[in-house]
Biopython code that builds the backbone (N, CA, C, O; Angstrom):
import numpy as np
from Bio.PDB.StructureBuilder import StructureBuilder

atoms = [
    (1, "UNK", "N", (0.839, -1.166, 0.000)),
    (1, "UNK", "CA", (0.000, 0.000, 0.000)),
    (1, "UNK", "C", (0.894, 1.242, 0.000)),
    (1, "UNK", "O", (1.633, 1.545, 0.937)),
    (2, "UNK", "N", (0.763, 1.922, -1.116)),
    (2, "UNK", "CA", (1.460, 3.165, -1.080)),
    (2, "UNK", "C", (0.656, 4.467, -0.281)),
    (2, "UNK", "O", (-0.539, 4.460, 0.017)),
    (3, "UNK", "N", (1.458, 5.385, -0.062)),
    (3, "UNK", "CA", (0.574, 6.849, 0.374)),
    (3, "UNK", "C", (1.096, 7.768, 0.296)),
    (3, "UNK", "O", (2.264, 7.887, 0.666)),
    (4, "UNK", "N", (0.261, 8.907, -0.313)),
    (4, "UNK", "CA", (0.293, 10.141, -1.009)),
    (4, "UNK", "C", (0.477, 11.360, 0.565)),
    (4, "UNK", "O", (-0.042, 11.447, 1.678)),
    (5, "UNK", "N", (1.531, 12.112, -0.237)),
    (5, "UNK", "CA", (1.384, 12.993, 0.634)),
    (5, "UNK", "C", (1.144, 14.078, 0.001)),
    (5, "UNK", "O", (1.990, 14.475, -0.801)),
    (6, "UNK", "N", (-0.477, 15.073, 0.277)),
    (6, "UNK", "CA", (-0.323, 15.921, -0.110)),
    (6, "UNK", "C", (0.463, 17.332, 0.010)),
    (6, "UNK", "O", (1.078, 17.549, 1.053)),
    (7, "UNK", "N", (0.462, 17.997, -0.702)),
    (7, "UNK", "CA", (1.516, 19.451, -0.253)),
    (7, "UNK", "C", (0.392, 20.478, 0.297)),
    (7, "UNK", "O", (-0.657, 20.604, -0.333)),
    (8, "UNK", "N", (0.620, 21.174, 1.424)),
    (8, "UNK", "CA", (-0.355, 22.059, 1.885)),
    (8, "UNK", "C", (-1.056, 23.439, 0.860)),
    (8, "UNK", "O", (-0.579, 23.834, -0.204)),
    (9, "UNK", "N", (-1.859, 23.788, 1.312)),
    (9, "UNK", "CA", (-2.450, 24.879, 0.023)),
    (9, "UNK", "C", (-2.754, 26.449, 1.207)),
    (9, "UNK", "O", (-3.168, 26.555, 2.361)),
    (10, "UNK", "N", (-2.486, 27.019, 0.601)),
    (10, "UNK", "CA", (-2.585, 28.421, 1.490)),
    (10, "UNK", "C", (-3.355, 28.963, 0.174)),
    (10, "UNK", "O", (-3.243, 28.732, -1.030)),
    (11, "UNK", "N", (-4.512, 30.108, 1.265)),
    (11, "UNK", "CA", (-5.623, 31.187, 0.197)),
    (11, "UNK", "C", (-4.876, 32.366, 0.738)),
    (11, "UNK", "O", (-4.238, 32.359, 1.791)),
    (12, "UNK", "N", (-5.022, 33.454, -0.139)),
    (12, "UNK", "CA", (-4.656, 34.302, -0.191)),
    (12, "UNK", "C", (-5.883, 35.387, -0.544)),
    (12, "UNK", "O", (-6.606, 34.747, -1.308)),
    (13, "UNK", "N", (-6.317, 36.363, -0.410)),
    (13, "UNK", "CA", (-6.852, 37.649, -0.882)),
    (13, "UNK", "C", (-6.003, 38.446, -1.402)),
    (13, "UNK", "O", (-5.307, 39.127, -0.649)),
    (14, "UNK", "N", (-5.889, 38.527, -2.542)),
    (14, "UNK", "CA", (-5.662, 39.602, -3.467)),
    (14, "UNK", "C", (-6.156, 40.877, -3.588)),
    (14, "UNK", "O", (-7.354, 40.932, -3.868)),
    (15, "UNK", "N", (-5.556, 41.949, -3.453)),
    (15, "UNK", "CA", (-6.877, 43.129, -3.519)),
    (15, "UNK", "C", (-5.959, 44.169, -4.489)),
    (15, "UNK", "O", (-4.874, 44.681, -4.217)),
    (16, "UNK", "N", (-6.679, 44.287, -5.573)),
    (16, "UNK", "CA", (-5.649, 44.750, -6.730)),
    (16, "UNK", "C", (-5.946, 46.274, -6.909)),
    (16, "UNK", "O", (-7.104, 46.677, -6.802)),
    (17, "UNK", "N", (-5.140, 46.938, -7.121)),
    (17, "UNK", "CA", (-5.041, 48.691, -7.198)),
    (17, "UNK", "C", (-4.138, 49.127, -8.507)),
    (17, "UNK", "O", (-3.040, 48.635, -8.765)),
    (18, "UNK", "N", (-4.566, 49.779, -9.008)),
    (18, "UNK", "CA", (-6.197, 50.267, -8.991)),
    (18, "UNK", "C", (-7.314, 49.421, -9.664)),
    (18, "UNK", "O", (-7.072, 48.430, -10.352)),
    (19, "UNK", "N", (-8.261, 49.785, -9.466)),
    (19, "UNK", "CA", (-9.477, 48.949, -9.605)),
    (19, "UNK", "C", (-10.158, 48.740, -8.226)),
    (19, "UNK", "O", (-11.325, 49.057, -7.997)),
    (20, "UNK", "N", (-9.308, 48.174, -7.330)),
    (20, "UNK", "CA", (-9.839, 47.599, -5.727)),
    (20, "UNK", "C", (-10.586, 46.772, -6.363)),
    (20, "UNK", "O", (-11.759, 46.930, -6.025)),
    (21, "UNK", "N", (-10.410, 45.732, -7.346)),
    (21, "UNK", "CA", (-10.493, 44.544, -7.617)),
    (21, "UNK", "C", (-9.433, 43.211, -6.449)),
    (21, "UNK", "O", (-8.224, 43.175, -6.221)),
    (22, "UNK", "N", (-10.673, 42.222, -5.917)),
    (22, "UNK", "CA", (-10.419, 41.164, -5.207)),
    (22, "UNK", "C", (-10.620, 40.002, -5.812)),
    (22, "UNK", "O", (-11.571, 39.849, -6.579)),
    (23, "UNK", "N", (-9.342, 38.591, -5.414)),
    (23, "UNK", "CA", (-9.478, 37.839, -5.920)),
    (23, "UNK", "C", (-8.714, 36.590, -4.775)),
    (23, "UNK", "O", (-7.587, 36.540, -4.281)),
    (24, "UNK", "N", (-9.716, 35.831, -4.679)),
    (24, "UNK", "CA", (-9.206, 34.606, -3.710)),
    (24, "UNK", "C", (-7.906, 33.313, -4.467)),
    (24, "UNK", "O", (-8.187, 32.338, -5.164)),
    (25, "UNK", "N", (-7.175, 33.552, -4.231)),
    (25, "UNK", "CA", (-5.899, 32.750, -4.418)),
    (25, "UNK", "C", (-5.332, 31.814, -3.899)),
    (25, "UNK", "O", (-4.716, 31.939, -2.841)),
    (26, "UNK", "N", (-5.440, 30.597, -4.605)),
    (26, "UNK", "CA", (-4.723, 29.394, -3.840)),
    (26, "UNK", "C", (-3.368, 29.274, -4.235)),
    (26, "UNK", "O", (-2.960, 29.370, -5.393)),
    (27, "UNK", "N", (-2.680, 29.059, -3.209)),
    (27, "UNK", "CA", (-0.943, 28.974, -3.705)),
    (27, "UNK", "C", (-0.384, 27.811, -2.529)),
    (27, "UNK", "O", (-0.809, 27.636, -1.387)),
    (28, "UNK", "N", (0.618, 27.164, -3.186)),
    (28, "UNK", "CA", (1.550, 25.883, -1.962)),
    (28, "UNK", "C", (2.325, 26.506, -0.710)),
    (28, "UNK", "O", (3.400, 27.103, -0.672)),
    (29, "UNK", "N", (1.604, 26.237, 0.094)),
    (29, "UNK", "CA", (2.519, 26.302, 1.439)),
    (29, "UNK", "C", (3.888, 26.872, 0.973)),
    (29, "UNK", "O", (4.382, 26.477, -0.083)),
    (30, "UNK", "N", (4.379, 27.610, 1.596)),
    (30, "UNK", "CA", (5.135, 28.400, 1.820)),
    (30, "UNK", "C", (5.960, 28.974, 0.780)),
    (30, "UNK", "O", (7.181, 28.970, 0.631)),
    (31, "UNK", "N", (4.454, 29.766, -0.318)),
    (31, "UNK", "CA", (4.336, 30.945, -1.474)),
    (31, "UNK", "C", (4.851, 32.178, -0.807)),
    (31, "UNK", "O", (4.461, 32.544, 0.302)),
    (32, "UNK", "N", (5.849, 32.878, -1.611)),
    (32, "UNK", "CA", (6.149, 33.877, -1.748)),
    (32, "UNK", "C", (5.094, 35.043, -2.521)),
    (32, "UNK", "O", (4.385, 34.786, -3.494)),
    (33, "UNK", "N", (5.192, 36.381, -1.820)),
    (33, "UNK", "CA", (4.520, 37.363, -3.070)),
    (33, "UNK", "C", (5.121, 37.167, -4.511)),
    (33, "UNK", "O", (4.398, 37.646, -5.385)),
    (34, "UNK", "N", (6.096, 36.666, -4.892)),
    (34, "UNK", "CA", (6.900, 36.749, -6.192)),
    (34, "UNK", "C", (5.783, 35.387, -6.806)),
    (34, "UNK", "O", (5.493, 35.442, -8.001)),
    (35, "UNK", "N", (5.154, 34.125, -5.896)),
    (35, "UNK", "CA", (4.865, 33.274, -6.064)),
    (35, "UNK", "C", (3.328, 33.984, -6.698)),
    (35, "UNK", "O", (2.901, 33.935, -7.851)),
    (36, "UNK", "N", (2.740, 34.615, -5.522)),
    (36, "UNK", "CA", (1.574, 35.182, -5.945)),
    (36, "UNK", "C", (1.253, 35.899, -7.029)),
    (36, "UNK", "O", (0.223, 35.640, -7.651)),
    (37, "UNK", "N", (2.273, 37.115, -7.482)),
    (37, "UNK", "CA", (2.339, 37.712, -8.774)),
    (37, "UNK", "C", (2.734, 36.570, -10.171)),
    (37, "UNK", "O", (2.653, 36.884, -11.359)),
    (38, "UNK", "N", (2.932, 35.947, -9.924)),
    (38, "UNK", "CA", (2.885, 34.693, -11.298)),
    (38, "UNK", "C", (1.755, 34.145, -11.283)),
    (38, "UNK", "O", (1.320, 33.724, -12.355)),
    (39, "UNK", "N", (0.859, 33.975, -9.916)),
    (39, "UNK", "CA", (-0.398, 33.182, -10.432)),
    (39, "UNK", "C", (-1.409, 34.363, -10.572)),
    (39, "UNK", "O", (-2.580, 33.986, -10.560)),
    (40, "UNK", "N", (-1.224, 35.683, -10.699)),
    (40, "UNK", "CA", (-1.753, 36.594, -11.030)),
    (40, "UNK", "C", (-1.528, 37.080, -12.387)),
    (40, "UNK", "O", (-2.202, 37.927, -12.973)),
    (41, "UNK", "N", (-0.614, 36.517, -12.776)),
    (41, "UNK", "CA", (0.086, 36.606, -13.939)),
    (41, "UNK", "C", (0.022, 38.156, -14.490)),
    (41, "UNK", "O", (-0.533, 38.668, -15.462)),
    (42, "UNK", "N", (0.979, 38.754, -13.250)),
    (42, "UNK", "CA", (1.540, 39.955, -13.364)),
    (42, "UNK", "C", (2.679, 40.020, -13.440)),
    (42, "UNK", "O", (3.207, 38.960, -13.105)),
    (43, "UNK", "N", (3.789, 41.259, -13.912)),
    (43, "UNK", "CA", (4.985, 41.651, -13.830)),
    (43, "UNK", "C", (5.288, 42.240, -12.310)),
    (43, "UNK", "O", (4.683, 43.073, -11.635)),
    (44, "UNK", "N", (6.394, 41.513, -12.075)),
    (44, "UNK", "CA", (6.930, 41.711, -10.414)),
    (44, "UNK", "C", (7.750, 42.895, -10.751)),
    (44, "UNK", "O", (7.903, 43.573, -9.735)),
    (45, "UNK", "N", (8.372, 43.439, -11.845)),
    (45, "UNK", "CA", (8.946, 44.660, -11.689)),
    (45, "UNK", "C", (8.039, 46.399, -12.263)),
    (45, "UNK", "O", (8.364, 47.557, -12.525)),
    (46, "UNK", "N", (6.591, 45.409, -12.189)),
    (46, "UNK", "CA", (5.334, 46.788, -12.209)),
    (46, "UNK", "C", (4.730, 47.021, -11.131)),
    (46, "UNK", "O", (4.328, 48.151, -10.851)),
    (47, "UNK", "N", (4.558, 45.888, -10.284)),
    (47, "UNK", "CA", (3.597, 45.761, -8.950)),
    (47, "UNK", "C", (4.545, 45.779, -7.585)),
    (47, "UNK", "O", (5.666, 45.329, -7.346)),
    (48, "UNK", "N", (3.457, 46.594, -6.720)),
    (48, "UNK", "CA", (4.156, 46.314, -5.372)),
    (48, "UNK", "C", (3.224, 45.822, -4.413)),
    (48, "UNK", "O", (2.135, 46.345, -4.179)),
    (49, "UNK", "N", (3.731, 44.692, -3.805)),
    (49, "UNK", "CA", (2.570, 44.310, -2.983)),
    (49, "UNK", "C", (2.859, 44.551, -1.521)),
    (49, "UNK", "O", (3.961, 44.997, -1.202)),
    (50, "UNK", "N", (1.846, 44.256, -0.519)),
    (50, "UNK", "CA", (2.024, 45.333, 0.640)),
    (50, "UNK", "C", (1.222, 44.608, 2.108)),
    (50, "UNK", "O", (0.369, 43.910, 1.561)),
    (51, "UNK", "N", (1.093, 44.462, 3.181)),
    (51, "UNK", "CA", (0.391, 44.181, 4.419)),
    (51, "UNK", "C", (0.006, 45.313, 4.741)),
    (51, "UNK", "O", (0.803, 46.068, 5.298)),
    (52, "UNK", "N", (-1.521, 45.786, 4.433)),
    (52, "UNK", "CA", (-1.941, 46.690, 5.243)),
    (52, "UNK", "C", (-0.963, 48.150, 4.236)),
    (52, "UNK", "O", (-1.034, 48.318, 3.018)),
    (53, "UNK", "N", (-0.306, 48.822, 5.023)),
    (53, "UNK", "CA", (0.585, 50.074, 4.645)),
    (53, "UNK", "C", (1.737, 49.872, 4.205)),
    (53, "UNK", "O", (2.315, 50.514, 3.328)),
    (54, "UNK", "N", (2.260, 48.624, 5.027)),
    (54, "UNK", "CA", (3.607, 48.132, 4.972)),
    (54, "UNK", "C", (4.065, 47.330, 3.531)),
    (54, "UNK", "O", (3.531, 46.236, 3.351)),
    (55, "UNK", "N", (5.090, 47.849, 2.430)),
    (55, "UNK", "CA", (4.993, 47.050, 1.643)),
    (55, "UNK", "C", (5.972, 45.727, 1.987)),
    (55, "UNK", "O", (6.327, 45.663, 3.164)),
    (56, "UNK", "N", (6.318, 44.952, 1.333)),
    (56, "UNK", "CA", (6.915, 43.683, 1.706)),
    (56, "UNK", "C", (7.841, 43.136, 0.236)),
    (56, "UNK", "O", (7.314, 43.240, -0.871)),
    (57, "UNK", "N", (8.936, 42.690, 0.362)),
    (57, "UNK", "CA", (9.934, 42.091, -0.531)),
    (57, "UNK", "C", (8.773, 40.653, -1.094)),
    (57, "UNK", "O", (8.142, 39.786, -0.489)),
    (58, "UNK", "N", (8.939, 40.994, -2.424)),
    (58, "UNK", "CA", (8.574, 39.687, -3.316)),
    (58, "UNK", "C", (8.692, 38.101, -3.077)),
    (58, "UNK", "O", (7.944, 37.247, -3.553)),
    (59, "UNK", "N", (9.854, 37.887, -2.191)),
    (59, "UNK", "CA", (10.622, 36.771, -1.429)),
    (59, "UNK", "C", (9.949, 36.600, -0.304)),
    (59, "UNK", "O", (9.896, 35.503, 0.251)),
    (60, "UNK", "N", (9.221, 37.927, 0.263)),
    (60, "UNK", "CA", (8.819, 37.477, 1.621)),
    (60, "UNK", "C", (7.628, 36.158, 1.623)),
    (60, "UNK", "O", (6.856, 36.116, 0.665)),
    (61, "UNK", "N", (7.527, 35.226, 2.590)),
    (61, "UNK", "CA", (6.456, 34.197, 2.609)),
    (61, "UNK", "C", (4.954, 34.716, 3.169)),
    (61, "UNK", "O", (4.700, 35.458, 4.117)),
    (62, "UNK", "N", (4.185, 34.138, 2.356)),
    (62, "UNK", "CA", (2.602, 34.598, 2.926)),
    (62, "UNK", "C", (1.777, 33.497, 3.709)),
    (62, "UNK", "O", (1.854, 32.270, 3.643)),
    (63, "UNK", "N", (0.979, 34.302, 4.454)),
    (63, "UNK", "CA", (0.391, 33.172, 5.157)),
    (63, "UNK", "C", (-1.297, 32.960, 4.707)),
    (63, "UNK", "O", (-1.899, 33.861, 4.123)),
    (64, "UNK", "N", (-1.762, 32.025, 4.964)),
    (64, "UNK", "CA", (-2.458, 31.107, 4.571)),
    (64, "UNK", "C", (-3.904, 32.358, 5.480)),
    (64, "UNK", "O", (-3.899, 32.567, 6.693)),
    (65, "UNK", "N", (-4.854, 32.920, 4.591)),
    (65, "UNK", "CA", (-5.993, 33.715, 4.630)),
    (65, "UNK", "C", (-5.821, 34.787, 4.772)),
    (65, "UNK", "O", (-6.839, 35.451, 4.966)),
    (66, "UNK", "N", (-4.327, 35.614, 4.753)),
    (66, "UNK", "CA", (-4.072, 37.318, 4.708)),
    (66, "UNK", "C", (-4.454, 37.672, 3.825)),
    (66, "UNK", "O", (-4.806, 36.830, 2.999)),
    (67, "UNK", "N", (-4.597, 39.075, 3.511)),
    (67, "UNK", "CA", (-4.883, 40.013, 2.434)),
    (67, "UNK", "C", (-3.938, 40.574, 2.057)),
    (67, "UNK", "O", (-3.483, 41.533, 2.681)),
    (68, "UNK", "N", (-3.675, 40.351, 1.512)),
    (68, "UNK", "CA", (-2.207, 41.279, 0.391)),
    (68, "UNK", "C", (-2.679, 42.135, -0.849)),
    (68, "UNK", "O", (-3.389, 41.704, -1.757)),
    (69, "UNK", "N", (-2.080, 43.647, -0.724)),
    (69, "UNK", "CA", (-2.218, 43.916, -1.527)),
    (69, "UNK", "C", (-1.312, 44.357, -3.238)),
    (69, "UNK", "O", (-0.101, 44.578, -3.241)),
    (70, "UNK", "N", (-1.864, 44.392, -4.086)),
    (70, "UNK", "CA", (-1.141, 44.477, -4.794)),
    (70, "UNK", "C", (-1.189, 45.241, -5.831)),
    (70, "UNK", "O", (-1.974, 44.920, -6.724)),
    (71, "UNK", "N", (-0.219, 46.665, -6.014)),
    (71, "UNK", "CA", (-0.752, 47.446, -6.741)),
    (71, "UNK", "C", (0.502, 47.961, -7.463)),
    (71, "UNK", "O", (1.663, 47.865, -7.065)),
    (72, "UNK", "N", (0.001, 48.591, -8.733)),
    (72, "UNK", "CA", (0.440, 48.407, -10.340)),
    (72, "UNK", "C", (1.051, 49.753, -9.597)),
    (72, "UNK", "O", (0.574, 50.335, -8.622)),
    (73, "UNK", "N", (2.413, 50.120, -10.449)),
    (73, "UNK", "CA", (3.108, 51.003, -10.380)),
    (73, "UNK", "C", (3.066, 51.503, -11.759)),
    (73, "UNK", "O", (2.469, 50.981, -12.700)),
    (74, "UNK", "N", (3.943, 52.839, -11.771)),
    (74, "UNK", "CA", (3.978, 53.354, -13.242)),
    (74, "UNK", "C", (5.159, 54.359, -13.175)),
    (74, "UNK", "O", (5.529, 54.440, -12.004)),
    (75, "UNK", "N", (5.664, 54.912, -13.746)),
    (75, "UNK", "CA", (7.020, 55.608, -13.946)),
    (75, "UNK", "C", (7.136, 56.404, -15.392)),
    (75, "UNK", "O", (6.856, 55.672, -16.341)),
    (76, "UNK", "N", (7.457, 57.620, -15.711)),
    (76, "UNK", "CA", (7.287, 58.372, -16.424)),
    (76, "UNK", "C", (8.470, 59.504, -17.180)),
    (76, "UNK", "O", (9.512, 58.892, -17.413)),
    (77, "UNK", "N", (8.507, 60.261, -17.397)),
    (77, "UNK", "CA", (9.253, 61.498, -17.622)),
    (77, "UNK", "C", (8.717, 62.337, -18.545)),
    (77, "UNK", "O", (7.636, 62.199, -19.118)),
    (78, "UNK", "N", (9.546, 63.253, -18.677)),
    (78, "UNK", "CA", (8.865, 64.277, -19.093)),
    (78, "UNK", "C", (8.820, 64.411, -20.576)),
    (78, "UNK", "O", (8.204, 65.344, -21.093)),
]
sb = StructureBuilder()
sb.init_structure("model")
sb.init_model(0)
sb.init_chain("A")
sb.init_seg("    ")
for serial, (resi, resn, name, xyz) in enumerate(atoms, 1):
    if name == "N":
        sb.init_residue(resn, " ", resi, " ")
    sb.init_atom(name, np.array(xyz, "f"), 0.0, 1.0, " ", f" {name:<3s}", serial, name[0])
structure = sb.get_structure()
């Protein structure tokens, strides 16, 4: 008898800016925001994602029912 081990699943809330468009996200135990912006299938060097006020490194790990947000940057000249 063999047995499967599954890999854990963490949800995430997405809350995207602009728009303040939300989106419930499943990602593997111990997803990075860099992890989250690929299954958002966004560019990590347009978006910054954030806890609350605080933004947070792409690398950092998320936990399983936070809200993260994640919002589009833009850059310009004259």
């Amino acid at each position: 008898m063999s047995r499967f081990v599954l890999a854990g699943v963490l949800k995430v809330l997405a809350e995207r800016f602009p728009g303040h468009e939300e989106q419930s996200v499943e990602l593997p135990d111990e997803a990075t925001g860099m992890d989250l912006l690929r299954a958002l299938h966004l560019a990590p060097d347009a978006h910054i994602i954030a806890r609350g006020d605080d933004p947070i490194p792409n690398d950092e790990p998320l936990a399983d029912g936070e809200r993260i947000l994640v919002i589009a940057v833009a850059s310009g000249g004259v």
